[in-house]
C-alpha positions as CSV (number, residue, x, y, z in Angstrom):
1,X,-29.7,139.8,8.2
2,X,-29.6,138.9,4.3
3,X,-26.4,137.1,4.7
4,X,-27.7,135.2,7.9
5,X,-30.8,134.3,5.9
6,X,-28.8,133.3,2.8
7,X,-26.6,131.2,4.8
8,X,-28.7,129.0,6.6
9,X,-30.6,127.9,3.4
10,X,-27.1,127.0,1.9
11,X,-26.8,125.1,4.9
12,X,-30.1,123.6,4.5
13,X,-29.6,123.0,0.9
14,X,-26.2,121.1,1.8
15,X,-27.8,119.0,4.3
16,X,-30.2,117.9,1.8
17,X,-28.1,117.0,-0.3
18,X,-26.0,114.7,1.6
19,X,-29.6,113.0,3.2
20,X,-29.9,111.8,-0.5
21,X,-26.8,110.9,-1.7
22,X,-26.5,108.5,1.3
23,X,-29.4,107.2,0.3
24,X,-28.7,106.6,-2.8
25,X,-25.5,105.0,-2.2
26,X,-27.3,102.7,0.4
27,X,-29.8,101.5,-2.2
28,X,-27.4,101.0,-4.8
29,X,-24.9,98.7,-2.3
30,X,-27.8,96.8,-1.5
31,X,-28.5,96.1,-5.1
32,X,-24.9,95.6,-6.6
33,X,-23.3,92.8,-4.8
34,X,-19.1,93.1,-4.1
35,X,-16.4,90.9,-5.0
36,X,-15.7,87.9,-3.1
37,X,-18.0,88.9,-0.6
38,X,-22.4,89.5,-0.4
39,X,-24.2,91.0,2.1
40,X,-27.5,90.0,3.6
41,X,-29.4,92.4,5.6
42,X,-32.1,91.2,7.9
43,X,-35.4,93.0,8.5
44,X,-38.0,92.4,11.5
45,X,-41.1,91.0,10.5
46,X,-43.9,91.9,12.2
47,X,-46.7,89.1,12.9
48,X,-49.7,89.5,13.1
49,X,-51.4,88.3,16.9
50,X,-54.9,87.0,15.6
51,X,-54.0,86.8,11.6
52,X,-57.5,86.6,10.1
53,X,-58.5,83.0,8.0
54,X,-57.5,82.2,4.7
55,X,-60.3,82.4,2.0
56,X,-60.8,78.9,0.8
57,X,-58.9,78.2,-2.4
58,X,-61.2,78.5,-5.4
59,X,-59.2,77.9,-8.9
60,X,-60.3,80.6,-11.5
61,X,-63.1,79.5,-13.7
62,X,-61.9,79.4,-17.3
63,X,-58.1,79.6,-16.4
64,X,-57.3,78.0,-19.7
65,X,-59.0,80.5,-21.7
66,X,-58.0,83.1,-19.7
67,X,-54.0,82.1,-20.4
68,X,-54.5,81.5,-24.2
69,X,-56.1,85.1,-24.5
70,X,-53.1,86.7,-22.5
71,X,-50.9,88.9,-25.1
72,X,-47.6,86.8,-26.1
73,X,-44.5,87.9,-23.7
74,X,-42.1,90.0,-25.6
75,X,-39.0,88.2,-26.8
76,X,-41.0,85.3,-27.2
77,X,-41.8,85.1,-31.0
78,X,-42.5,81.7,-32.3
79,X,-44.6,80.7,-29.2
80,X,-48.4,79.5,-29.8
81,X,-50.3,80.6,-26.9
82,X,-51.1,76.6,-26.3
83,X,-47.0,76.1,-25.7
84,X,-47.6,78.6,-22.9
85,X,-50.5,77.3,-20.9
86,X,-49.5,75.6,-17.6
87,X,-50.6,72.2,-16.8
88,X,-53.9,72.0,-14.9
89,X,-53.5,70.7,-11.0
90,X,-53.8,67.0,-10.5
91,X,-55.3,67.2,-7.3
92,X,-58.0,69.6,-6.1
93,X,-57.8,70.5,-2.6
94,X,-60.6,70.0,-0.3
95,X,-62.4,73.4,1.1
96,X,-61.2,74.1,4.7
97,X,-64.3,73.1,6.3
98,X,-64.3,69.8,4.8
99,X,-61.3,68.7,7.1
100,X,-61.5,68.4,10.8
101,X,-58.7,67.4,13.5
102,X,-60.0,65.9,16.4
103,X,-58.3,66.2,19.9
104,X,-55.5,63.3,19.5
105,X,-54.4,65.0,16.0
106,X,-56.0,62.9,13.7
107,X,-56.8,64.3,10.7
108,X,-60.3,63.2,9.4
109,X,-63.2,64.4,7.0
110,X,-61.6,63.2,3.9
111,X,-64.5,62.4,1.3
112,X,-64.8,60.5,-1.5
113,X,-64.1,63.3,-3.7
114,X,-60.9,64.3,-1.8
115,X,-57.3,64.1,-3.1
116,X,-56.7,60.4,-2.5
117,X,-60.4,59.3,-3.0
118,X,-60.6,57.9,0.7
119,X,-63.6,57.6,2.9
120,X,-61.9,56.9,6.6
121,X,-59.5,59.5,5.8
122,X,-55.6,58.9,6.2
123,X,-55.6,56.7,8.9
124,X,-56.3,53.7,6.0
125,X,-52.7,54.6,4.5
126,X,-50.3,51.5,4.7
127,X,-47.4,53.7,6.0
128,X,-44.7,52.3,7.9
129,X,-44.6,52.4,11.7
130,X,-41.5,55.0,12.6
131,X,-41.7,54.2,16.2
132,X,-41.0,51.0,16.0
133,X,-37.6,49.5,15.4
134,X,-36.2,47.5,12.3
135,X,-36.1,44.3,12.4
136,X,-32.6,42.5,13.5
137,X,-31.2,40.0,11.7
138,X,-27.9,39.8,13.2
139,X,-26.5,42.9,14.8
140,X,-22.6,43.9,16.7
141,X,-24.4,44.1,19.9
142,X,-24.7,40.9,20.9
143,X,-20.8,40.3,20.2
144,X,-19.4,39.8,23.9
145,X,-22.3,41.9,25.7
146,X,-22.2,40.9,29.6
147,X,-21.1,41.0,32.3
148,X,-19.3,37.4,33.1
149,X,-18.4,34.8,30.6
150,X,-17.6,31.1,30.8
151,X,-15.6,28.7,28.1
152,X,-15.8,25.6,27.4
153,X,-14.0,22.9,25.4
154,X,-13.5,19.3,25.2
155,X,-9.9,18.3,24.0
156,X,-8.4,15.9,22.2
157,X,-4.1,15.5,22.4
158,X,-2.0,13.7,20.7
159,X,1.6,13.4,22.4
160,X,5.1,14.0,20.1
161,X,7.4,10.8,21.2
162,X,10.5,11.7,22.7
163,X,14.1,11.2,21.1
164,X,15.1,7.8,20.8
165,X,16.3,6.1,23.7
166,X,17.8,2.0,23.2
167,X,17.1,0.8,26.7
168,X,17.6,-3.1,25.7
169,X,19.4,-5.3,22.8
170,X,19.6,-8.9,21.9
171,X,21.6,-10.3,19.2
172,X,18.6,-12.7,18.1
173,X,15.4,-12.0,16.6
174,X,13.5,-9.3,18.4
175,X,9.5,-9.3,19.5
176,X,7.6,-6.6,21.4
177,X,4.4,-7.2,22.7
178,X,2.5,-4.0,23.4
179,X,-0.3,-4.1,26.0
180,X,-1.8,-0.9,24.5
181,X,-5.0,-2.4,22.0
182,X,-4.4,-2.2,18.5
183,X,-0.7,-2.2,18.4
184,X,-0.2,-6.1,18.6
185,X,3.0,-7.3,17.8
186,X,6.3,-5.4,16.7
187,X,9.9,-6.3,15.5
188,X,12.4,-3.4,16.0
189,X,15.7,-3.7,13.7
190,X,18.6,-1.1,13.2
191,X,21.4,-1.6,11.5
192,X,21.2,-5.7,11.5
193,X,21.2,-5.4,15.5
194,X,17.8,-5.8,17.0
195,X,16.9,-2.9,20.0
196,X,14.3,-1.6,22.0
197,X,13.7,2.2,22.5
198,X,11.5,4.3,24.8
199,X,9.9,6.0,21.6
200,X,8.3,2.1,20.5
201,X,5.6,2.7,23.6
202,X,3.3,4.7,21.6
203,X,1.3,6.9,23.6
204,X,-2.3,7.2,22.3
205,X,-4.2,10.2,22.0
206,X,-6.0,11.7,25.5
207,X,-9.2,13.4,26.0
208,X,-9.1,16.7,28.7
209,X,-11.2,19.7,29.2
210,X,-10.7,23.4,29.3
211,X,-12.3,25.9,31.7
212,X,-12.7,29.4,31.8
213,X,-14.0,32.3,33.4
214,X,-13.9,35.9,32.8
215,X,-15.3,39.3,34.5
216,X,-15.9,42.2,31.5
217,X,-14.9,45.5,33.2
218,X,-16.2,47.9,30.9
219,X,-15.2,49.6,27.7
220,X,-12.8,52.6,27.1
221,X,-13.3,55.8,24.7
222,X,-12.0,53.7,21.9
223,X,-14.8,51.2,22.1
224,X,-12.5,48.2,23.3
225,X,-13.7,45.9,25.8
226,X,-11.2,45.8,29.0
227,X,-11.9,42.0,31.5
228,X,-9.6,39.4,33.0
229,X,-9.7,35.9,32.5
230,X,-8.7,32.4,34.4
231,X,-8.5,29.8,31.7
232,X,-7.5,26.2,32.8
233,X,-6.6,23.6,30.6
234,X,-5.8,19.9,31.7
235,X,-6.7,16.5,32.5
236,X,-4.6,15.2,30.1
237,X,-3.4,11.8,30.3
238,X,-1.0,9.8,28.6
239,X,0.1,6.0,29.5
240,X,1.4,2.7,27.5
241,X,3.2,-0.2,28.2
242,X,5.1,-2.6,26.8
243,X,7.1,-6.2,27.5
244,X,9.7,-7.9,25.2
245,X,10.9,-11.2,25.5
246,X,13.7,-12.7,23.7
247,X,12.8,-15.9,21.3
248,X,13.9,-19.2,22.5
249,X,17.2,-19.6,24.7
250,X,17.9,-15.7,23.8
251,X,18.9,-13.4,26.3
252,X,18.1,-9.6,26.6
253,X,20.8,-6.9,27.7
254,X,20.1,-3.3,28.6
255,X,21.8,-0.9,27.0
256,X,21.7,1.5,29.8
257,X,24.9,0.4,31.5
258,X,27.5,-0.5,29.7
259,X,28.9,-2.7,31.9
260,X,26.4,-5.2,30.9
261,X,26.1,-6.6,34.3
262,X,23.5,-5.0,36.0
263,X,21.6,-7.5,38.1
264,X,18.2,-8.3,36.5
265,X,18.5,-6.4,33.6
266,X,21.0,-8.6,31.8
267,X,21.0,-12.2,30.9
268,X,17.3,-12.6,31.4
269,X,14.1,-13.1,29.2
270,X,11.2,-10.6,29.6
271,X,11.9,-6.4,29.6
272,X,8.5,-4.7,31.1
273,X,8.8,-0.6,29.8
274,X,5.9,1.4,31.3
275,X,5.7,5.2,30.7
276,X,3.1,7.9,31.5
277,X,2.8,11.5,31.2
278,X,0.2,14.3,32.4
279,X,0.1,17.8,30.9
280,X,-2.2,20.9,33.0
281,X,-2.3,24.5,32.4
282,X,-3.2,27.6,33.6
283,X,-3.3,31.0,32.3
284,X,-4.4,34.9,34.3
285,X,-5.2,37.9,32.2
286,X,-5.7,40.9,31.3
287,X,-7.2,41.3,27.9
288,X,-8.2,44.4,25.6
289,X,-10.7,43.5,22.8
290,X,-12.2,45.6,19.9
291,X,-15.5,45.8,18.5
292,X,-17.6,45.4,15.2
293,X,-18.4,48.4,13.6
294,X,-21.8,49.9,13.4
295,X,-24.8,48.2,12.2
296,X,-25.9,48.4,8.6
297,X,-29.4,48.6,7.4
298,X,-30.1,46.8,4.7
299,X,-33.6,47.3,2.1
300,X,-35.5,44.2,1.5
301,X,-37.6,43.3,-1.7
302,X,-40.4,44.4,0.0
303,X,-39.4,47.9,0.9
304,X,-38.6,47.0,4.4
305,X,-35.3,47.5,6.7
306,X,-33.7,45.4,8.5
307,X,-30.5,45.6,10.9
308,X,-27.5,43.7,9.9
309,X,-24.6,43.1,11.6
310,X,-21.8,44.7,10.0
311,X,-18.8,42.1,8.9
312,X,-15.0,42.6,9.8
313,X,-11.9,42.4,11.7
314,X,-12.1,42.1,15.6
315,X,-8.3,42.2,17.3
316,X,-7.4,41.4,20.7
317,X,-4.2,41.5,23.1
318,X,-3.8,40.0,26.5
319,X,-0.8,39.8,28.8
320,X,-0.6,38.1,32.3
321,X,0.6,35.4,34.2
322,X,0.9,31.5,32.7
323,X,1.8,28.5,34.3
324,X,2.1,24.8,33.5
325,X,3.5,21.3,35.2
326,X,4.2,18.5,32.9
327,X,4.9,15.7,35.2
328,X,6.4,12.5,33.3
329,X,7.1,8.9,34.9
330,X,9.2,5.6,33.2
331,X,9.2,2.0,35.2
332,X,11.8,-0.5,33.5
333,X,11.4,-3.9,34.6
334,X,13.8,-6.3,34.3
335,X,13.2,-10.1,35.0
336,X,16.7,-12.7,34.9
337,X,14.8,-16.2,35.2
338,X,17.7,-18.0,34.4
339,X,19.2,-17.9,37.9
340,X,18.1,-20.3,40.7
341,X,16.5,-17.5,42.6
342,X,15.0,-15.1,39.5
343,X,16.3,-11.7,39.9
344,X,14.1,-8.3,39.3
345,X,15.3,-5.1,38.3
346,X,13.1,-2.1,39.1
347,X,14.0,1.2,37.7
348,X,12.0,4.3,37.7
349,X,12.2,7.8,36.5
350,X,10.1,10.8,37.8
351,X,10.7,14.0,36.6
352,X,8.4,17.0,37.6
353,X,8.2,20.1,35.2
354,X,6.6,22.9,37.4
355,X,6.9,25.9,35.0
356,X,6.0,29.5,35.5
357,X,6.2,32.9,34.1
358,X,4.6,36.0,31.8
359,X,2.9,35.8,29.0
360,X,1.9,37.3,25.4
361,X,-0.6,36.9,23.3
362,X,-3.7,37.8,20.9
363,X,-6.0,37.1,18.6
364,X,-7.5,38.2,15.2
365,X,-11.6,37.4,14.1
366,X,-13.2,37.7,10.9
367,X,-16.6,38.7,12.2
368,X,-19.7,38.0,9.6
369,X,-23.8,37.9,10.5
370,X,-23.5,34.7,13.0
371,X,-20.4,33.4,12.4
372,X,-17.1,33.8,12.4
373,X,-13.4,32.1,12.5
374,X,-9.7,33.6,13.6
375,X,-6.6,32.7,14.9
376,X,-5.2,32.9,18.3
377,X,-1.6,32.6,20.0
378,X,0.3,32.9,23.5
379,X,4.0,32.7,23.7
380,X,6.1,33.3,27.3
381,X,9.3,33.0,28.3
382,X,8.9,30.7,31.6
383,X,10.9,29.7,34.5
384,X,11.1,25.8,35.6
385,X,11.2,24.4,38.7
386,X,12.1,20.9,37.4
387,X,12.8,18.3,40.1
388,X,13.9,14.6,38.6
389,X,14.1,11.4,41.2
390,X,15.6,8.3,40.6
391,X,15.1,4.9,42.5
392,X,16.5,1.6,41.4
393,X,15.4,-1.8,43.3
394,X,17.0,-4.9,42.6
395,X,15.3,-8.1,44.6
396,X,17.0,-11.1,45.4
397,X,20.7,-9.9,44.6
398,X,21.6,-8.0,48.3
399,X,22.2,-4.7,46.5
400,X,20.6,-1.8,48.6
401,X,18.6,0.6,47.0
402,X,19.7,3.2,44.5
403,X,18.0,6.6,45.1
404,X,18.1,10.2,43.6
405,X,16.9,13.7,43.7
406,X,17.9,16.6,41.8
407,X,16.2,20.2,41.9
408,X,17.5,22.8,39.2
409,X,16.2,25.9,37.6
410,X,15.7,26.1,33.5
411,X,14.5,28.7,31.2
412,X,11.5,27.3,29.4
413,X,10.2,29.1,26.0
414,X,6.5,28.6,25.6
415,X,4.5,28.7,22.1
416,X,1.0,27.8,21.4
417,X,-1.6,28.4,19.1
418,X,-4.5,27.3,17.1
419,X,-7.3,28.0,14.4
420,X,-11.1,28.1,15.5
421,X,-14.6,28.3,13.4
422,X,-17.6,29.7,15.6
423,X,-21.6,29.9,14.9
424,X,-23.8,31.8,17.0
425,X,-26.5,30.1,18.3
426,X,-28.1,32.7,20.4
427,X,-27.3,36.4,21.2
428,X,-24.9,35.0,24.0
429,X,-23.8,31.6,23.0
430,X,-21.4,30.6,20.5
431,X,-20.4,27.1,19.2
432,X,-16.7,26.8,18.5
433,X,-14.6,24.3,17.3
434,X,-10.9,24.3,15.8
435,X,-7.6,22.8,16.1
436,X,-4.3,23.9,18.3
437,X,-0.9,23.2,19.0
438,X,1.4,23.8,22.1
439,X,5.1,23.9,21.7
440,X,7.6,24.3,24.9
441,X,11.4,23.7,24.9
442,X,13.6,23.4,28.3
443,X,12.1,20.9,30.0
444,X,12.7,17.4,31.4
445,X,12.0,14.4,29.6
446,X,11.6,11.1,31.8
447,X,12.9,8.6,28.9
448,X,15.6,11.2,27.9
449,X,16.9,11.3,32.1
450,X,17.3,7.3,32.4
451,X,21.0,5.8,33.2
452,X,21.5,2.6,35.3
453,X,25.4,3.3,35.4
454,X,26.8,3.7,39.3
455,X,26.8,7.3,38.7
456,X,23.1,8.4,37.8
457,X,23.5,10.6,35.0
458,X,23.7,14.6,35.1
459,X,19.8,16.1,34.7
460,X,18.4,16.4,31.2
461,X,16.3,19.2,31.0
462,X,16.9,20.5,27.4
463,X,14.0,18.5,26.5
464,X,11.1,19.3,23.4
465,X,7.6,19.1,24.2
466,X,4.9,19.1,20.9
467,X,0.9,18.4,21.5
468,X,-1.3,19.1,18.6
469,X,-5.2,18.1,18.9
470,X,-8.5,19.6,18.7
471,X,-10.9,21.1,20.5
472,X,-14.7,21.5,20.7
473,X,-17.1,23.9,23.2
474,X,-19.2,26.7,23.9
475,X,-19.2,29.8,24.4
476,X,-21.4,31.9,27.1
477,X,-21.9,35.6,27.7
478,X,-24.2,36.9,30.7
């Protein structure tokens, strides 16, 4: 029974024991943070369902004279009890029932005497309006934001003039007379011999339009614009003529058969060279666009914002389906007045440049507040359907007529491109204007394709084509 008894307080003993090493352990872990690593422990907090109300605030009477009597803090000899007295508050705060809250939330009851010395309370404070938006100034919204959107332009072309072509010769002095205004009278020497080529009818600049339409269908993850567009650009007219006429008892002589007797052309006075030329163009596609970055927000003078458009780079690519005709005409008159009967020669050249094929292209815009200018450029690699016909009528001689028609296939390399300003005059409309140039090799020249010899010559269709004008429009978004 001893032993028993002895036994359970050593077990009682033991168990105390460990009870208070544990929790002394616990309490010192708590305190003693470990290495690389702490430890937060969270406690419920308990709260209370009708907390009772706060005693107004009352500062103590005397404060100051109650810190300067306070003993000096150990460790801090040297210290006057002035250089310990806080600084007083600069505010007093009102007593709770001086303030009331009505039932919209505004927060009344401020006297006179209250902590901004107001009577109507803080209703009278100039603060800024949060709920309403900053001003815009300019903003990357309104770049290309729509639906549909139209283009444009009125053009202005200039023509390259072919290669030289001699088409007539006299061994006397040589006049042209071109019809065209301005041009008045010419004298064409080379080489001490006097001729007459296709490139002396100068070809005056043309006016045309360009039209476009496009469909915006949406924008991907990347913030890039995805539409299709149908861009048509034509109406562009070229046309000049001119008549020679050799001086006195001189005769003229084509150069375009060497035989030098071709009825009408040889041996007579007056050469009549008329040429035109048309260009149109259109172009299908599918275009991917990028965007201005995010707005910035920009603080005034007055301590306002306002929204500005952030300035930078906007890229785009397209690829589709382009397709042009250039379709060029030559009449050569000759008049031999020298015979009994006069003889005319009438010779004309028709070639058709029906060109079509995929194309590349792109353009890069420096974006600022509400304007901008870039580049642009479409090349291809084309297939033409070039057609060339040939008719030569000689009256007064018996000679039948002389007709032609040849159809061939040509590869046709296609380069354009130009250099554009643009201000935005609303949110959706932007006036642009710049300059442009269109560049296409393979095709078939009219004056280049000209032969009077019994054999028509072989088709010419390694021809250079070169316009270069300007352009001038509108663009609108909707």
């Amino acid at each position: 029974m001893v032993h028993i008894t002895r036994n359970r307080r050593r077990i009682g003993m033991a168990a105390c024991v460990l009870v208070l090493t544990a929790w002394v352990t616990q309490a010192d872990g708590q305190n003693r943070p470990t290495a690389g690593k702490q430890t937060y422990q969270t406690r419920p907090i308990r709260i209370a369902q009708n907390p009772p109300p706060l005693p107004p605030f009352e500062p103590p009477a005397a404060a100051d004279e109650t810190r300067a009597s306070a003993p000096p803090r150990s460790g801090t000899e040297g210290e006057s009890a002035e250089d310990l007295l806080l600084p007083s508050p600069l505010l007093e705060a009102p007593a709770a029932e001086e303030i009331s809250v009505d039932e919209s939330g505004n927060v009344t009851g401020f006297g006179a005497e209250g902590p901004f010395g107001m009577e109507e309370g803080v209703d009278d404070l100039d603060l800024p309006n949060l709920d309403e938006p900053a001003p815009i100034y300019s903003t990357g919204t309104w770049f290309f934001r729509g639906n549909w959107y139209s283009q444009s332009d009125v053009l202005v072309y200039s023509r390259d003039e072919p290669r030289t072509v001699i088409i007539a010769k006299t061994p006397g002095t040589l006049t042209n007379n071109n019809d065209v205004e301005d041009f008045g009278w010419i004298t064409v020497v080379d080489n001490g011999a006097n001729f007459v080529g296709a490139a002396d009818v100068k070809m005056r600049a043309a006016t045309g339009a360009r039209l476009g339409l496009g469909r915006l269908l949406g924008r991907d993850a990347g913030h890039r614009d995805h539409y299709f567009n149908f861009q048509f650009t034509g109406f562009l007219e070229w046309d000049a003529e001119l008549t020679t006429q050799a001086p006195g008892n001189g005769v003229l002589i084509t150069t375009l058969d060497d035989t030098g007797t071709t009825p009408g052309f040889d041996g007579g006075r007056t050469h009549i060279y008329r040429a035109r030329s048309d260009y149109n163009s259109f172009a299908l596609s599918y275009n991917v666009r990028s965007r201005p970055g995010r707005d910035q927000m920009a603080l005034q003078p007055d301590g306002s914002w306002v929204r500005f458009k952030n300035s930078g780079q906007v890229r785009s690519v397209s690829y589709g389906l382009r397709g042009f005709s250039m379709n060029e005409g030559v009449q050569f008159i000759g008049i031999n007045d020298r015979t009994a009967v006069p003889i005319v020669g009438d010779y004309r050249v028709n070639t058709n440049n029906d060109v079509i094929g995929p194309q590349l292209g792109g353009d890069l815009v420096e974006t600022y507040d509400q304007w901008c200018w870039g580049l642009w450029g479409n090349t291809g690699a084309l297939v033409n359907l070039v057609q060339r016909r040939n008719v030569l009528i000689t009256q007064n001689d018996g000679l039948p007529e002389r007709t032609e028609t040849i159809n061939d296939e040509q590869l046709t390399l296609l380069g354009e491109g130009g250099l554009f300003v643009g201000y935005q005059l609303r949110p959706n409309v932007t006036l642009r204007g710049g300059g442009e140039i269109v560049y296409a090799t393979g095709v078939a020249l009219a004056p280049e394709n000209m032969s009077l010899t019994p054999a028509f010559t072989q088709l010419n269709a390694s021809g250079k084509m070169f316009y270069q004008g300007a352009s001038l429009g509108l663009d609108w978004v909707w």
